[in-house]
C-alpha positions as CSV (number, residue, x, y, z in Angstrom):
1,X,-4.1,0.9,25.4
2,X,-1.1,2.3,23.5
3,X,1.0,1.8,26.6
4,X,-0.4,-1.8,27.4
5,X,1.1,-3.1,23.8
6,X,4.7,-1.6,24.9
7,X,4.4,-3.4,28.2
8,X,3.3,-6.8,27.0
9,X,6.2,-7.0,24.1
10,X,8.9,-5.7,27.2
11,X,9.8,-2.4,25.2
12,X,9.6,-0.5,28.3
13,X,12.5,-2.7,29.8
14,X,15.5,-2.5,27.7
15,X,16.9,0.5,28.7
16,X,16.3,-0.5,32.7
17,X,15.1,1.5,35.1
18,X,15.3,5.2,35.9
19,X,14.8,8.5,33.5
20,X,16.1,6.9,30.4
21,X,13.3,4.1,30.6
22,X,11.0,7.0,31.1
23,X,11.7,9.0,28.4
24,X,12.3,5.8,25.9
25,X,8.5,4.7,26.7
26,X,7.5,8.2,26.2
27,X,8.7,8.6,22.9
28,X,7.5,4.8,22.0
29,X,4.0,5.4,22.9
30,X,4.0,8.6,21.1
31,X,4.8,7.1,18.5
32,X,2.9,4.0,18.5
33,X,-0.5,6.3,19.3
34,X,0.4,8.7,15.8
35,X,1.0,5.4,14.0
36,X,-2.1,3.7,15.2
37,X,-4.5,6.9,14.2
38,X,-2.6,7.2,11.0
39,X,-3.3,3.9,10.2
40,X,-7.4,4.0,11.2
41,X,-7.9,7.4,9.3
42,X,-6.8,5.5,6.2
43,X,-8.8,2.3,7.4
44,X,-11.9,5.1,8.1
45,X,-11.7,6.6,5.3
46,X,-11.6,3.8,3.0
47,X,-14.8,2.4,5.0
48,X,-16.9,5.6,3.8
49,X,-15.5,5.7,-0.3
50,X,-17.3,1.7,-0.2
51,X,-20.3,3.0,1.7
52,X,-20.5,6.0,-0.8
53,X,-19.8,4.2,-3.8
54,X,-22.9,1.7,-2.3
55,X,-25.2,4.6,-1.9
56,X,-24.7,5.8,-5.2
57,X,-25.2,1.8,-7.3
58,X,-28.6,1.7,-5.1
């Protein structure tokens, strides 16, 4: 899914072809992937303080 994003906004293609384009969408889907679980941990975990705060009014 990660990669799919890269591919539709063209990231993958500035460098041109070969090794170097490669490596860059490597490194951009690595890093896309750790910012995409950082950000649903935070989205997670702030999901189940409101459902435990809910339990604990009821």
């Amino acid at each position: 899914m990660i990669f799919r994003v890269v591919e539709k906004l063209k990231l993958n293609r500035i460098l041109g072809n070969g090794w170097l384009q490669y490596a860059v969408t490597s490194v951009l889907v690595i890093a896309d992937a750790t910012v995409f679980a950082v950000v649903m941990q935070k989205i997670i975990s702030k999901a189940i303080e409101i459902m435990n705060k809910r339990k604990q009014i009821a």
